[in-house]
TORPAKE-495552 format. One record per residue (C-alpha): chain; x, z, y. Coordinates in pm, 1 decimal, decimal comma. Example, Ala and Ser with C-alpha at 12.3 -4.5 7.8 and 13.67 -1.06 7.14 Angstrom:
BEGIN
ATOM  unit        c1        c3        c2
ATOM     A    1230,0     780,0    -450,0
ATOM     A    1367,0     714,0    -106,0
% end
This chain:
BEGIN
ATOM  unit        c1        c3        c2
ATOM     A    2826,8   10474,3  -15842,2
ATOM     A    2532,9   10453,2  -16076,2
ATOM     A    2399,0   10063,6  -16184,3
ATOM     A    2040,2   10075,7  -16183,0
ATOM     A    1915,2    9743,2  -16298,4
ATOM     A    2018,5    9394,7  -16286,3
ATOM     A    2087,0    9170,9  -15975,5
ATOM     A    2063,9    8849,1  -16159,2
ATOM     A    2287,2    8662,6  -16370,3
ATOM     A    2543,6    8453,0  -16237,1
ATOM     A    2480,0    8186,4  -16501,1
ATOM     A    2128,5    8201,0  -16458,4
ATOM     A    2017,5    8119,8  -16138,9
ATOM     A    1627,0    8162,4  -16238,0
ATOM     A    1707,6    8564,0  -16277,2
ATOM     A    1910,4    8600,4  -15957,1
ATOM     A    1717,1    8852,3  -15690,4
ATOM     A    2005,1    8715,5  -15432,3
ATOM     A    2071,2    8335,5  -15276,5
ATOM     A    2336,4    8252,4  -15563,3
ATOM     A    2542,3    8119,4  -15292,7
ATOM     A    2588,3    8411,4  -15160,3
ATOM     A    2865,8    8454,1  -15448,4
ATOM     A    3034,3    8202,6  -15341,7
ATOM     A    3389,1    8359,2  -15130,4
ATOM     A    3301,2    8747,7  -15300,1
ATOM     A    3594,2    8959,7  -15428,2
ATOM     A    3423,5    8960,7  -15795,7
ATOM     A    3511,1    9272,1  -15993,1
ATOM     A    3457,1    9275,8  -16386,1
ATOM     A    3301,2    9452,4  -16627,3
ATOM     A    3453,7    9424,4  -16955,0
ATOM     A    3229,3    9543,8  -17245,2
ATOM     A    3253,6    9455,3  -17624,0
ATOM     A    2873,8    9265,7  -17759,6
ATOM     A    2764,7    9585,2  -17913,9
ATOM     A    2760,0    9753,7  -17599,0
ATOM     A    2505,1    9506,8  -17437,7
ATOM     A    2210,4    9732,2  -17589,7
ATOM     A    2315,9   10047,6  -17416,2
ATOM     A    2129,6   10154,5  -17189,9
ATOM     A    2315,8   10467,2  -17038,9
ATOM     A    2699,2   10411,0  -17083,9
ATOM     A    3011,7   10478,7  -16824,8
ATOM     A    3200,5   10177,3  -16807,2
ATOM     A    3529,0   10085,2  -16587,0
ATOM     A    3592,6    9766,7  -16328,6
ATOM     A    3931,7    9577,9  -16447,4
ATOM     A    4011,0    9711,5  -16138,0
ATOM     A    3978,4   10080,8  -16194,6
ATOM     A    3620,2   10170,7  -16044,0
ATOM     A    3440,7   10366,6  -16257,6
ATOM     A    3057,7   10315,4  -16257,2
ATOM     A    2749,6   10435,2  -16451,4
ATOM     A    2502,3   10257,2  -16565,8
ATOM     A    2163,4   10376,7  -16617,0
ATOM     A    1901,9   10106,2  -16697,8
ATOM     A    1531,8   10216,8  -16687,7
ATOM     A    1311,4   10227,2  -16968,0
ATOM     A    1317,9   10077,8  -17310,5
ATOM     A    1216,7    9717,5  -17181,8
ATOM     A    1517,4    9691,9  -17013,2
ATOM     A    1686,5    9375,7  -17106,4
ATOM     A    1981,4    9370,8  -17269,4
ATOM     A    2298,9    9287,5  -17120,7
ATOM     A    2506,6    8970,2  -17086,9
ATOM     A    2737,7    8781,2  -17001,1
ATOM     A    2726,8    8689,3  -16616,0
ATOM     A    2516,5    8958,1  -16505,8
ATOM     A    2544,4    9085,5  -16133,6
ATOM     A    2544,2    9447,1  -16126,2
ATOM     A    2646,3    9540,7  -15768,2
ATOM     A    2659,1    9323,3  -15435,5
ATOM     A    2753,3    9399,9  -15110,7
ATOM     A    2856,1    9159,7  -14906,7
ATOM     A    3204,0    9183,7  -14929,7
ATOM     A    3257,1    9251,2  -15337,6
ATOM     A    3034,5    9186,0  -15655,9
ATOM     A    3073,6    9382,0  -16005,2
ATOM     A    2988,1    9150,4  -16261,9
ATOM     A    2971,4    9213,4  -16651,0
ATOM     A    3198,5    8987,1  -16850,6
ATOM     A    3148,4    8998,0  -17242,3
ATOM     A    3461,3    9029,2  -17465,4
ATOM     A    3510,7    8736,8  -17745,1
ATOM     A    3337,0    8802,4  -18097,7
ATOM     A    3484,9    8748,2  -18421,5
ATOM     A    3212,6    8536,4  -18566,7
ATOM     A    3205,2    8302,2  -18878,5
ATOM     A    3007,6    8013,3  -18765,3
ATOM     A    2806,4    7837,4  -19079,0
ATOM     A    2744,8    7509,8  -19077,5
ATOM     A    2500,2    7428,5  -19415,8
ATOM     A    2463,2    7097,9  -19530,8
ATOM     A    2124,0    7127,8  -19601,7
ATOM     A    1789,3    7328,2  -19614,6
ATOM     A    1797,6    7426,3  -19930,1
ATOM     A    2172,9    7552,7  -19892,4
ATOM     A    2081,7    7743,4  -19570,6
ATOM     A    1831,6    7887,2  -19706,1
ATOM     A    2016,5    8023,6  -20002,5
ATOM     A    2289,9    8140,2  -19775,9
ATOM     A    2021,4    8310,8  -19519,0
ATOM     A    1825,4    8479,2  -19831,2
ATOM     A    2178,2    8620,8  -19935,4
ATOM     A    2330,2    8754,1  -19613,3
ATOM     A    1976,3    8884,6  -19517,0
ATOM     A    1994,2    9066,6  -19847,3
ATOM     A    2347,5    9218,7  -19720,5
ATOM     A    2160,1    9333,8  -19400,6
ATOM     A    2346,0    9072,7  -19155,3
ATOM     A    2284,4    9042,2  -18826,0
ATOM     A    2260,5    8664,9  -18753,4
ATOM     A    2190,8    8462,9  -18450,0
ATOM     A    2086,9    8086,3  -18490,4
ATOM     A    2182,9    7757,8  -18311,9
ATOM     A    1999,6    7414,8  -18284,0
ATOM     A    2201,3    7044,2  -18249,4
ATOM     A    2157,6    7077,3  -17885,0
ATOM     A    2396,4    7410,3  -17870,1
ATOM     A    2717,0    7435,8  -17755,4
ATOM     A    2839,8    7448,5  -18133,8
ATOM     A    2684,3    7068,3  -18173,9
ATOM     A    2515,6    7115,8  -18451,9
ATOM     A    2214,3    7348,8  -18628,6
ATOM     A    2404,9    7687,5  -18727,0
ATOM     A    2384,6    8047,0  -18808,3
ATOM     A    2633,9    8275,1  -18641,6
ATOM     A    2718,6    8632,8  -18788,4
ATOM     A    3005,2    8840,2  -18700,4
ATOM     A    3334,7    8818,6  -18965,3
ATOM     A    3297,2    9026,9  -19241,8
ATOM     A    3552,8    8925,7  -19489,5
ATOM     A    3315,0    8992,0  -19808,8
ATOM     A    3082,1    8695,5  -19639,4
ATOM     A    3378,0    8482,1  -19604,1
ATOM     A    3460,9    8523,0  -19952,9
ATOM     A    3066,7    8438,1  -20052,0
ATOM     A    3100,1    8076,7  -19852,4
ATOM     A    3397,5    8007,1  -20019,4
ATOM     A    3261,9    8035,8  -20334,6
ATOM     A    2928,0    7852,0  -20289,4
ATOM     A    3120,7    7578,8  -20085,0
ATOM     A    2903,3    7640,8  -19758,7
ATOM     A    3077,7    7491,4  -19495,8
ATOM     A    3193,2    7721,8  -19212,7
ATOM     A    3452,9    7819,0  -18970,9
ATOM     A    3581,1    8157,7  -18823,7
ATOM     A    3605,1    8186,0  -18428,5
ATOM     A    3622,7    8369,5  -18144,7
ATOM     A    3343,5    8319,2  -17960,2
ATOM     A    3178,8    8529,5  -17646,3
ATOM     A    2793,2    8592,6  -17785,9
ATOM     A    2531,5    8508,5  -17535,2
ATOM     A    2352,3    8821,1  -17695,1
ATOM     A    2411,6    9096,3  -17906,4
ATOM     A    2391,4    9098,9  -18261,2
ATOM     A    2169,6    9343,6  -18334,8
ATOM     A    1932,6    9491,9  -18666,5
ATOM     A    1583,8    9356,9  -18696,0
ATOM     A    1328,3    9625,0  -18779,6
ATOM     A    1166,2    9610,6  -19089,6
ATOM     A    1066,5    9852,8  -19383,6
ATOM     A    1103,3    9787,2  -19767,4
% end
C-alpha cells in the first residue's frame, strides 16, 4: 500500500478530512518512526503489526509528519503514525540575558532547538534541543538550569537555512 497524504491528525481535529468520531471503535494500527524521520517524504515504513506500507507525500510543501497523524482509514482499521520518545535536554534559563548567552552559544554549535512559552506543557518558557553530552557539559559549567528527558517532539528538530 502506498500513503499518499495525510487524513488528519488524531490530535488535531481542525486537520481531520474525516468525522473524528468515526475513530472511535477502529482497530488502530501504528506507525512507529523516530523524529528525524518526520521530514521524509518517500520512506517504507512497517505497522507494529507487520504491514508494510510506503509512503510517498507529494511535493516539497508537504507537511511534515507527526505525532497523531491518520494515514489510512477504512472503516474497519486506521494506520496512524506514533512518534518515538526524544532524548532532549530541556533548558530552563533564569533570565534573558542568560538565555540569550546560552542561545548565542548552542546556535554557534549549529543546534537544532525548538522553543516553549509558560503556557506549554513543560510550564514554563524553555528551549528544547536533543542530548548531546558536550551541551550538557556547557550548562553545567555556566550553571544554566536544565534537565534531560525523554520526551515525544511535536516536530522535528531540524537545520535552519542560512549562509555565513
Amino acid at each position: 500500500m502506498i500513503i499518499e497524504k495525510v487524513l488528519g491528525n488524531k490530535f488535531d481535529p481542525a486537520t481531520q478530512s474525516f468525522d473524528p468520531d468515526s475513530l472511535a471503535g477502529l482497530h488502530e494500527e501504528k506507525v512507529l518512526l523516530p523524529s528525524a524521520a518526520l521530514v521524509k517524504r518517500i520512506q517504507r515504513v512497517t505497522t507494529d503489526h507487520g504491514k508494510e506500507l510506503g509512503i510517498r507525500l507529494a511535493g516539497d510543501n508537504a507537511p511534515d509528519l507527526r505525532d497523531g497523524d491518520v494515514l489510512f482509514m477504512d472503516g474497519h482499521n486506521a494506520i496512524v503514525v506514533a512518534v518515538e520518545h526524544t532524548d532532549v535536554l530541556v533548558i530552563a534559563p533564569a533570565s534573558i540575558q542568560e538565555m540569550g548567552v546560552v542561545a548565542h552559544n548552542l546556535g554557534n554549535r549549529h543546534m537544532q532547538a525548538q522553543f516553549f512559552g509558560a503556557g506549554s506543557e513543560y510550564g514554563a518558557e524553555v528551549m528544547v534541543l536533543a542530548y548531546d553530552h558536550t551541551v550538557e557539559d556547557y550548562l553545567k559549567h555556566v550553571g544554566v538550569a536544565y534537565s534531560r528527558q525523554e520526551r515525544v517532539m511535536p516536530v522535528p528538530f531540524r537545520h535552519a537555512g542560512h549562509t555565513h
